[in-house]
C-alpha atoms as a printed R data frame, in Angstrom:
    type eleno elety resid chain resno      x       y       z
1   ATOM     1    CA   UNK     A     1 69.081  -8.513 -68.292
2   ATOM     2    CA   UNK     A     2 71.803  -7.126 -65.929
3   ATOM     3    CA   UNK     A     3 75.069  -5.543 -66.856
4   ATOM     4    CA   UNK     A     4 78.121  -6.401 -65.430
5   ATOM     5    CA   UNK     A     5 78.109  -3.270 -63.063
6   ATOM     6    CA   UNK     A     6 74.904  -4.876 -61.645
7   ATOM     7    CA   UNK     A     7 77.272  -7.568 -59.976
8   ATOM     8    CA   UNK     A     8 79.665  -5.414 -58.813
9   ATOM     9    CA   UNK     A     9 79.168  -3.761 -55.374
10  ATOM    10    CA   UNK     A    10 80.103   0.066 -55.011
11  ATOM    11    CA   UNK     A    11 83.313   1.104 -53.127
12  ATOM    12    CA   UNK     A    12 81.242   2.189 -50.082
13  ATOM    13    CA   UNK     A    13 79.762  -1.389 -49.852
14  ATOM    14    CA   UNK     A    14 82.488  -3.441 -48.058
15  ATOM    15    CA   UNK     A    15 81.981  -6.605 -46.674
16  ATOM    16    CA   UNK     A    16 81.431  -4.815 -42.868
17  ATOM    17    CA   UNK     A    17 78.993  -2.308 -44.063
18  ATOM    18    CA   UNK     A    18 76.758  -4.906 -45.566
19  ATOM    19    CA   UNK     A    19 77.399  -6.492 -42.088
20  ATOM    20    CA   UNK     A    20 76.495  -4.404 -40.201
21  ATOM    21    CA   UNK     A    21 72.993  -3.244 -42.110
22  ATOM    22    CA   UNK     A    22 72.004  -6.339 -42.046
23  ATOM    23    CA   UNK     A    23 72.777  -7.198 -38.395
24  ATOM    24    CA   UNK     A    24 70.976  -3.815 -37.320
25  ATOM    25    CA   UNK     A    25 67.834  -4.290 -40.276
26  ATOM    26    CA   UNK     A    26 65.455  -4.959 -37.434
27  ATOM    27    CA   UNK     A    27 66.303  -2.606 -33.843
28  ATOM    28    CA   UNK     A    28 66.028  -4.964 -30.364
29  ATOM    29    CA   UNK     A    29 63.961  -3.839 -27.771
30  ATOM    30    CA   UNK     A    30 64.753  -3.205 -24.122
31  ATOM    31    CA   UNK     A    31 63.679  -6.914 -23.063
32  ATOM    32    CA   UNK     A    32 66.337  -8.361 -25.894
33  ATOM    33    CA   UNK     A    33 68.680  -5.635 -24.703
34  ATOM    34    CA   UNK     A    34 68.552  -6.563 -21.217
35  ATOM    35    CA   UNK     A    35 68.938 -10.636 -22.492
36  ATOM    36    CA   UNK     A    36 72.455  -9.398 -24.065
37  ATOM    37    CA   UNK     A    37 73.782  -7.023 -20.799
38  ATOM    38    CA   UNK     A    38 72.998 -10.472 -18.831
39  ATOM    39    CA   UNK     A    39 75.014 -12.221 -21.534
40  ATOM    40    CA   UNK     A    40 78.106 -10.051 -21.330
41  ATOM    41    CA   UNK     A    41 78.046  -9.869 -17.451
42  ATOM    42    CA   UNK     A    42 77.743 -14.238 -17.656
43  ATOM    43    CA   UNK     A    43 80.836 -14.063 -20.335
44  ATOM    44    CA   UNK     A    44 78.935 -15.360 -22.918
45  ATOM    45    CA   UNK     A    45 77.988 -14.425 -26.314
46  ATOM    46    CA   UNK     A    46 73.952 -14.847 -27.608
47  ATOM    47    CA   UNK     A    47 73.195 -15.082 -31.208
48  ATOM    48    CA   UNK     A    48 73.515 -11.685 -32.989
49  ATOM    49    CA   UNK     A    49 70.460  -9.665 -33.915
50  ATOM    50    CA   UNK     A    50 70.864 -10.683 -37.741
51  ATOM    51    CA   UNK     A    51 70.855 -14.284 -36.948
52  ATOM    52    CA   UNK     A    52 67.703 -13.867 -34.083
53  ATOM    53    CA   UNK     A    53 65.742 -12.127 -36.799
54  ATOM    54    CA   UNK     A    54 66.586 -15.297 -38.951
55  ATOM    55    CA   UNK     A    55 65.029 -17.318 -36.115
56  ATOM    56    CA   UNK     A    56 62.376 -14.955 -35.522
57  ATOM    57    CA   UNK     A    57 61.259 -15.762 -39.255
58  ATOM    58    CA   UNK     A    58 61.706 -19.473 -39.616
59  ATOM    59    CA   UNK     A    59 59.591 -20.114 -36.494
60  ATOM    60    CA   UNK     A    60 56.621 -17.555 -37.909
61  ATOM    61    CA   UNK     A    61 56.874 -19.026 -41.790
62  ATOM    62    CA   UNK     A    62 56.361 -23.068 -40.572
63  ATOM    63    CA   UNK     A    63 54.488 -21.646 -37.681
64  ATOM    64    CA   UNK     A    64 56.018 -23.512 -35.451
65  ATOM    65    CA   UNK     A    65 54.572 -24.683 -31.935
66  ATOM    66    CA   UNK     A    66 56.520 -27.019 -30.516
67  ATOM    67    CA   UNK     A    67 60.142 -25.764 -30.605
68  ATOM    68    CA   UNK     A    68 63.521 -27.036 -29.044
69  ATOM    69    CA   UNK     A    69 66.301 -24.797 -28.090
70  ATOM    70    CA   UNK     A    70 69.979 -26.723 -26.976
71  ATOM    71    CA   UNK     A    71 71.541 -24.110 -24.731
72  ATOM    72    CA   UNK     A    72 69.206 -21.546 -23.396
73  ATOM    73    CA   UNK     A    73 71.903 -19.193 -22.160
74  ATOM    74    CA   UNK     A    74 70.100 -15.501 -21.132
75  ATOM    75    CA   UNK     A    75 67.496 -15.563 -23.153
76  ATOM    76    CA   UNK     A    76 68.006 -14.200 -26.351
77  ATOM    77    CA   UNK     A    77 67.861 -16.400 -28.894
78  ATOM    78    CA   UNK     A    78 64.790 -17.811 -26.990
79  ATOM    79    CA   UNK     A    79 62.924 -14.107 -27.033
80  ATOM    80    CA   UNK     A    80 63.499 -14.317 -30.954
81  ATOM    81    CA   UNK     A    81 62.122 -17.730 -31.080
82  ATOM    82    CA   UNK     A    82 58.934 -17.313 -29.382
83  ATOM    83    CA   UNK     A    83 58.196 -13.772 -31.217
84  ATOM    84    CA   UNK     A    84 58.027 -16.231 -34.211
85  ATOM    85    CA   UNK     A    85 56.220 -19.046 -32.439
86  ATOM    86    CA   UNK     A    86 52.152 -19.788 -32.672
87  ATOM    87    CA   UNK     A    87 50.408 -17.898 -29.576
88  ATOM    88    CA   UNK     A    88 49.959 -21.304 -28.171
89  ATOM    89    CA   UNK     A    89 53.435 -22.402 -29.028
90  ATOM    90    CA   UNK     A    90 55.591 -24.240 -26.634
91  ATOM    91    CA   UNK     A    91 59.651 -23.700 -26.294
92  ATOM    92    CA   UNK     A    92 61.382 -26.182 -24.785
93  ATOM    93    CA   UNK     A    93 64.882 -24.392 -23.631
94  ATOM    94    CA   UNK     A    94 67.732 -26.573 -22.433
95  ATOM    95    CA   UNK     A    95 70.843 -25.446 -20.479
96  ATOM    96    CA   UNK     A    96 73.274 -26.628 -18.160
97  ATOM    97    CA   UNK     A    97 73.762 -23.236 -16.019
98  ATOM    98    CA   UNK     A    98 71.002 -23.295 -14.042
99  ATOM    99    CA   UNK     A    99 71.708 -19.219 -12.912
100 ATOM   100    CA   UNK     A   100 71.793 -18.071 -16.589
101 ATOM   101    CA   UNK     A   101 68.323 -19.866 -17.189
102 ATOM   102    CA   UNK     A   102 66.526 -18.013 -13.731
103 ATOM   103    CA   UNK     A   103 67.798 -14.685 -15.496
104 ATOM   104    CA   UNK     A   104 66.298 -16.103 -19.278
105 ATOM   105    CA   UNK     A   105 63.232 -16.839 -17.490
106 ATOM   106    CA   UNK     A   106 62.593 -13.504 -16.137
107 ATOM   107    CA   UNK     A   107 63.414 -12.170 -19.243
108 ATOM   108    CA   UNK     A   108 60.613 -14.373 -21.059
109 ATOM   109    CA   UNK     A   109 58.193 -13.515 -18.458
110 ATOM   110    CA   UNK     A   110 58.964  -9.805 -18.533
111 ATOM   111    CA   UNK     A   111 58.184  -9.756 -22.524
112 ATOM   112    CA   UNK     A   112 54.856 -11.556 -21.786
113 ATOM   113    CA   UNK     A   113 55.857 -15.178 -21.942
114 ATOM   114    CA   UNK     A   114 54.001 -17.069 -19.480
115 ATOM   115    CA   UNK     A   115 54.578 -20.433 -17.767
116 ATOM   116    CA   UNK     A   116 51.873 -22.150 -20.119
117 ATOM   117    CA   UNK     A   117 54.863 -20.800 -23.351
118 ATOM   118    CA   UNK     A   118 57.627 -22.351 -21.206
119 ATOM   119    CA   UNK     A   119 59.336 -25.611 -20.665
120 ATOM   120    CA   UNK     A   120 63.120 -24.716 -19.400
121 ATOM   121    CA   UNK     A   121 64.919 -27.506 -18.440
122 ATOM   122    CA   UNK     A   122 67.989 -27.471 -16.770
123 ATOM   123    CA   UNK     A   123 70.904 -30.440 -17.238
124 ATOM   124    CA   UNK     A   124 72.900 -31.718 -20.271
125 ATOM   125    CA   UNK     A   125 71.215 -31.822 -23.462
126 ATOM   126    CA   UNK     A   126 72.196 -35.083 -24.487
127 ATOM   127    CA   UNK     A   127 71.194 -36.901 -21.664
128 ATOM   128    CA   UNK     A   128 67.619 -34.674 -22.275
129 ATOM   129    CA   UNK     A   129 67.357 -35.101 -25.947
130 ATOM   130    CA   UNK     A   130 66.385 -38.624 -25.440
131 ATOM   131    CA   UNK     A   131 63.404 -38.490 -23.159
132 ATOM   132    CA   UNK     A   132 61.891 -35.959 -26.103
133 ATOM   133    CA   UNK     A   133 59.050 -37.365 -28.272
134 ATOM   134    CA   UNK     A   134 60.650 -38.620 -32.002
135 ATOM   135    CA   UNK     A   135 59.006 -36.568 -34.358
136 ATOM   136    CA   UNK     A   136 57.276 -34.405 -32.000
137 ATOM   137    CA   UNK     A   137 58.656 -30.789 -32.811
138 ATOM   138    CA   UNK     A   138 58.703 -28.257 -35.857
139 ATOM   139    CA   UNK     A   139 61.753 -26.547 -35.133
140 ATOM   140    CA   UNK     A   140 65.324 -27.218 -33.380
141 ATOM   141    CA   UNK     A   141 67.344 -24.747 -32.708
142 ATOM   142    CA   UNK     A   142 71.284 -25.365 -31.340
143 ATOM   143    CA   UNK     A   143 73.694 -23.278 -29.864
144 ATOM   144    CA   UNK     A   144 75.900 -25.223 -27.415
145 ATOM   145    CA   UNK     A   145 79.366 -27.297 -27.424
146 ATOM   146    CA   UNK     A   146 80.302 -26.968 -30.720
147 ATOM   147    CA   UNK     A   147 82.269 -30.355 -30.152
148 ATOM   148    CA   UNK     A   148 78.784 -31.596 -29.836
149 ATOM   149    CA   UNK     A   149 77.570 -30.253 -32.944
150 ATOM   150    CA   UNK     A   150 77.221 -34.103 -34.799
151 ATOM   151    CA   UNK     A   151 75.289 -35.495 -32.159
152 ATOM   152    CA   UNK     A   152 73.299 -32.621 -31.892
153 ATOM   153    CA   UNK     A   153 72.439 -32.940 -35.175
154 ATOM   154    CA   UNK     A   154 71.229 -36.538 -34.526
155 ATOM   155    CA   UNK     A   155 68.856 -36.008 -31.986
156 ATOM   156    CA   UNK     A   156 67.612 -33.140 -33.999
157 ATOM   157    CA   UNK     A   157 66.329 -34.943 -37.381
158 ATOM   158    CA   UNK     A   158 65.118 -37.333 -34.827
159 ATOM   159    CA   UNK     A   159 63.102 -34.687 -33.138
160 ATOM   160    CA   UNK     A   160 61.883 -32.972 -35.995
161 ATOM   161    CA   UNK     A   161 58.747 -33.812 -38.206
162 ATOM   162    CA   UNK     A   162 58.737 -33.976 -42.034
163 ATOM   163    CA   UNK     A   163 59.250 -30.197 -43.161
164 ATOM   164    CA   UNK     A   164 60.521 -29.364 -39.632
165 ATOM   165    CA   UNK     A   165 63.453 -27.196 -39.361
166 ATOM   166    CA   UNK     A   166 66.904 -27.789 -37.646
167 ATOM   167    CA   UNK     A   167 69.137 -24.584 -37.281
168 ATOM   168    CA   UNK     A   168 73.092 -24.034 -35.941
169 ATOM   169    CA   UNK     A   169 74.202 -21.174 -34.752
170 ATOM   170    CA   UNK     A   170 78.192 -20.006 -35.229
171 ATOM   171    CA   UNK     A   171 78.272 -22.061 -38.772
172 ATOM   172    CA   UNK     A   172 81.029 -20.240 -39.742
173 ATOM   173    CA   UNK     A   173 82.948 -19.913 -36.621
174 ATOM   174    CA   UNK     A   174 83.495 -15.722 -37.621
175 ATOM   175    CA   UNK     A   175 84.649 -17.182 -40.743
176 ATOM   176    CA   UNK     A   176 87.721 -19.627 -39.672
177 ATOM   177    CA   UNK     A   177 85.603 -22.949 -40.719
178 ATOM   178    CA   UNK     A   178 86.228 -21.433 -44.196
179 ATOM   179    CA   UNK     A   179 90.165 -20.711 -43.641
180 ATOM   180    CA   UNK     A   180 91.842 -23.636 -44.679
181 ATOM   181    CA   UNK     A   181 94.750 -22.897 -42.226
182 ATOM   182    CA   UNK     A   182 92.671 -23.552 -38.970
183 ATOM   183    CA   UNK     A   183 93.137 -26.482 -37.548
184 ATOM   184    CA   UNK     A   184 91.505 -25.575 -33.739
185 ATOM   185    CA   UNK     A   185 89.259 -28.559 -32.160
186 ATOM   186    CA   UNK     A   186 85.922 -25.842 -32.846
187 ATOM   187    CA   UNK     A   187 86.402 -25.185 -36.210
188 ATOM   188    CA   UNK     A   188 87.119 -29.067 -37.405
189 ATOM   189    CA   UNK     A   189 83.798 -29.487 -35.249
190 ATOM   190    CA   UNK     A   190 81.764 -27.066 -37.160
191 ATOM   191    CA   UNK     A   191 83.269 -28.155 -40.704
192 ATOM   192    CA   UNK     A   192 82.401 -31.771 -39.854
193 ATOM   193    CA   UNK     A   193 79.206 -30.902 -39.301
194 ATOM   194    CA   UNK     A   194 78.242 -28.921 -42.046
195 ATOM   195    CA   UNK     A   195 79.286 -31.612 -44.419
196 ATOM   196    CA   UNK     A   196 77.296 -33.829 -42.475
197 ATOM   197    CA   UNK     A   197 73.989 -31.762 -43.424
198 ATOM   198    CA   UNK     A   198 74.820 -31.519 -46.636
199 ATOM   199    CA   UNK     A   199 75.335 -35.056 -47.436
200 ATOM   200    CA   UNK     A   200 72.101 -36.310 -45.562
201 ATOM   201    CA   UNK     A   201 69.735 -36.893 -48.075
202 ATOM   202    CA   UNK     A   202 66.743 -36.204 -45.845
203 ATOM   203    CA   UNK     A   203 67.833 -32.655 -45.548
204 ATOM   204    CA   UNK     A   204 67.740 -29.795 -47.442
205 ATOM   205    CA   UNK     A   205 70.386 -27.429 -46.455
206 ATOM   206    CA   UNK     A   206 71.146 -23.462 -46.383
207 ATOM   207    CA   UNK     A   207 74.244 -21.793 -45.337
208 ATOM   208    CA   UNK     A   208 73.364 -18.130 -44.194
209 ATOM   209    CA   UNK     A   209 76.470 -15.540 -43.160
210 ATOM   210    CA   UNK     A   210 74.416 -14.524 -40.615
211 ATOM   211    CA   UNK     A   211 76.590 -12.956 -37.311
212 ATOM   212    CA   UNK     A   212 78.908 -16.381 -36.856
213 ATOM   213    CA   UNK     A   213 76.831 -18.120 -39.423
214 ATOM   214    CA   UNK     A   214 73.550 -19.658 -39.410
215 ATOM   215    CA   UNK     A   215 72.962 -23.282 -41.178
216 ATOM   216    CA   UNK     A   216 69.408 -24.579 -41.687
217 ATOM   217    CA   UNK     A   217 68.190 -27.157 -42.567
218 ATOM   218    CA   UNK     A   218 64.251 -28.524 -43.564
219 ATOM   219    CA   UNK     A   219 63.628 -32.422 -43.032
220 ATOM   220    CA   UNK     A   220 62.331 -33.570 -46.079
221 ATOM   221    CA   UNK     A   221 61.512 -37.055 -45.085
């Protein structure tokens, strides 16, 4: 039995501090490292280290082969995903900036990811999605338009087999989805979404404050 001090976090562990151990719990390399520097020079931000780690583990616990990514950007949240994958595991990484996915590809083969590892497809994702087996894939993995979010979420369950996994990066939107003052197109995206996991009854749903938020999601039927 706990006391109530056991609940209580010391003075020294604010809300950043636990933050920021838990973003830096497992140190990137110099192949992730040169994923982000591509990242800043594009203007875009990749999934956080805390939130590629999460990745990194869901793909190695279902051991997941066949695995969908919706916006490949530079690389990084791919690298994390296919650290996780089988050996023979196949991602399937979908982006619209066909520059950004030449510099994620020589990033995947630099760490070792050959051709035979790689399907990169370059174009909008919902006019891809379709042309994707139903049921073919273990995990699903979106970080894109967030005013896509819903219908990403569609294809997705579609996509996925039973006890496949769907994941959304930026959840939390750096915490505005759960400030009841913002009102911004994004964050009314993200909230409608969220409450659209959680009320499908085929899903069973996690919210993780990982980086911008992380919700997953396991098909249960």
């Amino acid at each position: 039995m706990t006391g109530p001090a056991d609940d209580v976090p010391g003075d020294a562990a604010t809300g950043a501090t636990v933050r920021d151990y838990v973003e830096s719990y497992l140190a990137e390399d110099d192949v992730l490292a040169a994923a982000r520097a591509r990242a800043a020079d594009a203007g875009s931000v990749p999934i956080g280290p805390g939130g590629g780690a999460g990745l990194c583990f869901l793909a190695a616990t279902i051991g997941a082969r066949a695995v969908v990514e919706i916006g490949t950007g530079t690389g990084v949240s791919g690298l994390w995903l296919l650290r996780g994958m089988a050996p023979d595991g196949v991602l399937t990484s979908i982006d619209i900036d066909p520059e950004q996915q030449r510099g994620a590809r020589s990033g995947f083969i630099e760490a070792g990811y050959g051709p035979s590892r790689l399907r990169l497809i370059n174009g909008m994702a919902l006019e891809v999605l379709p042309r994707l087996t139903d049921g073919g894939y273990d995990l699903v993995f979106v970080d894109a338009e967030r005013s896509e979010y819903t219908r990403y979420l569609d294809e997705a369950i579609r996509l996925l087999r039973p006890g496949g996994v769907v994941a959304l990066n930026h959840a939390l939107g750096h915490g505005r989805v759960a400030d009841p003052g913002a009102h911004d197109a994004d964050t009314l995206a993200l909230r409608e979404v969220t409450h659209q996991v959680r009320a499908d009854e085929r899903l069973v749903s996690v919210l993780l404050p990982l980086g911008a938020g992380l919700l997953v999601a396991t098909k249960v039927r």
